[in-house]
C-alpha positions, 0 to 999 in steps of 0.5 A: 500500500505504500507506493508514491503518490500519483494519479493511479496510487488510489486504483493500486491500492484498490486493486491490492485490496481486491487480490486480499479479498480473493485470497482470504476466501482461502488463508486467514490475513489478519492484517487484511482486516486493518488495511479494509477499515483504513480503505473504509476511512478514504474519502476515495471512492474506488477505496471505499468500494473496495472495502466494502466488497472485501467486507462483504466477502469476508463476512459472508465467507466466515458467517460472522457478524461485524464489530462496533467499528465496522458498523460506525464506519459503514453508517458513517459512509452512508452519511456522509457520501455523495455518491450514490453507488457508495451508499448503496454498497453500503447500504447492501453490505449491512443487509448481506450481514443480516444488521439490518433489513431491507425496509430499513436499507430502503428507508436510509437510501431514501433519507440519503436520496433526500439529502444528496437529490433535492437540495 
């Protein structure tokens, strides 16, 4: 992850993050799990897609449910994102996690699609 900065630095990283996901479906990186919060903190949007998809992955790989940290970080992005395919990954990652419903998926989108639609 610690590459120079150019314009394809934030893709690398993505790309990197992607291989750990395909990997952990059959080796156990705990680090990987720190390298998916600190894409989950980015304000890059290829980052953070692929850091909701290594979440999505690993989670229904190993059937666990998320920590604390995990939860404020997805509800964060979904707040404060302004993108509408981040919100929705997000949105999707916690229903495929079984933390919250599809109603309530629907229900968030909506008040997102209120804050970032009509202005």
């Amino acid at each position: 992850f610690k590459q120079a900065r150019d314009n394809f630095s934030n893709k690398r990283k993505a790309l990197a993050l992607e291989i750990l996901r395909n990997l952990s479906s059959y080796y156990d990186f705990p680090e990987a799990d720190k390298l998916c919060i600190l894409a989950l903190k980015s304000k890059k949007k290829d980052l953070i897609l692929a850091g909701l998809e290594f979440q999505k992955n690993y989670i229904l790989e190993r059937k666990i449910s998320f920590g604390e940290e995990i939860i404020e970080l997805l509800d964060k992005i979904i707040q404060q994102t302004e993108n509408r395919s981040v919100a929705v990954s997000a949105l999707d990652v916690q229903v495929e996690a079984g933390n919250i419903s599809e109603l309530e998926a629907l229900s968030r989108m909506d008040e997102w699609k209120e804050k970032n639609y009509y202005r």
